[in-house]
Structure formats: structure tokens, C-alpha cells
N, C-alpha and C positions, 0 to 999 in steps of 0.2 A: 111130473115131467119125464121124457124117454128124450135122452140122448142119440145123435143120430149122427153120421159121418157124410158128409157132402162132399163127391170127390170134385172138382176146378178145373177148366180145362181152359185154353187160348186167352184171350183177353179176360176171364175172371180170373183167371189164376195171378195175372197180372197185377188186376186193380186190386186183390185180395191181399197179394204179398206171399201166396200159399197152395197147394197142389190140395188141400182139403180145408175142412173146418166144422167146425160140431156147432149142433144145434137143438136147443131143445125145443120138443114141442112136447104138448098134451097126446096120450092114448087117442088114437081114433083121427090124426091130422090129415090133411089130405096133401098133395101137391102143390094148391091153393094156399094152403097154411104155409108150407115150408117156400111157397116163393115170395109170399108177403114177409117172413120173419127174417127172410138171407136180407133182403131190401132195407128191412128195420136196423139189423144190426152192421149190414156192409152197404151204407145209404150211396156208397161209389160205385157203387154196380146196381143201383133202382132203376137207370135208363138202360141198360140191358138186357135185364130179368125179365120184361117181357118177351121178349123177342127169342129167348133159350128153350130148347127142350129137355125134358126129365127122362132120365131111364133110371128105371128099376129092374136091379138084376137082370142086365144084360137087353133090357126090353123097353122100347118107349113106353111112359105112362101119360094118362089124362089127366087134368087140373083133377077130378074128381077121385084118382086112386087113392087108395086109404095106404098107410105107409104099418110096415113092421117092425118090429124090432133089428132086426137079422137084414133086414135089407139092403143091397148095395145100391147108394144114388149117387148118379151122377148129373151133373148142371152141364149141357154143353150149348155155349155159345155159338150163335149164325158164324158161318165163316164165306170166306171170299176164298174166290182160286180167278185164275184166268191160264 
């Protein structure tokens, strides 16, 4: 398993209690993996985990990017303005 740091933003950071949180997954996870396993282990945020986008260093990613070692990820939640 490779440990991974997930950085938290608006209301996850909230229900999480935390500005990050590490996760492991197996070599070769995708972004599918790591939004299915945030869900598994932070079951208070599974009704919003869809609805989040993933960046990867600095850059959106798709459910299918494959994740590195070295990667910076961040989870940001849909936000409202008016």
C-alpha cells in the first residue's frame, strides 16, 4: 500500500474535522479508487464525494488518472457564491 496526502477544502474540511488526511491505496489507484476509499473511511462525506473535483498537482484530473507517489491531491468541493 502507498500512502497519500489528500488536501480538504469547504465543507470537507468541515465534516472531516481536518485541512488533510492520508490514505492508502494499492500502486496503480486511480481517482475512482481514492474517491471510493475517502467515502469508506470518512462515510460523512459519501453524499458529497460525488459531486467534488480532483486536481492533481495543480491540474484537474479524470476518475481514470492513475495517482503517484509524489503527487499533490486535492478534493474540492461544489461551492455556491451569489
Amino acid at each position: 500500500m502507498n500512502r497519500f496526502t489528500v488536501l480538504l477544502f469547504a465543507r470537507l474540511k468541515e465534516l472531516v474535522g481536518a485541512g488533510n488526511v492520508e490514505i492508502d491505496l494499492p500502486m496503480g489507484a486511480t481517482i475512482a479508487d481514492l474517491r471510493r476509499r475517502l467515502a469508506e473511511e470518512y462515510p460523512q462525506t459519501a453524499s458529497l464525494l460525488p459531486h467534488c473535483l480532483f486536481a492533481v498537482n495543480d491540474a484537474y484530473a479524470a476518475e481514470t488518472h492513475r495517482l503517484a507517489l509524489a503527487d499533490e491531491i486535492a478534493c474540492i468541493p461544489p461551492v455556491s457564491g451569489g
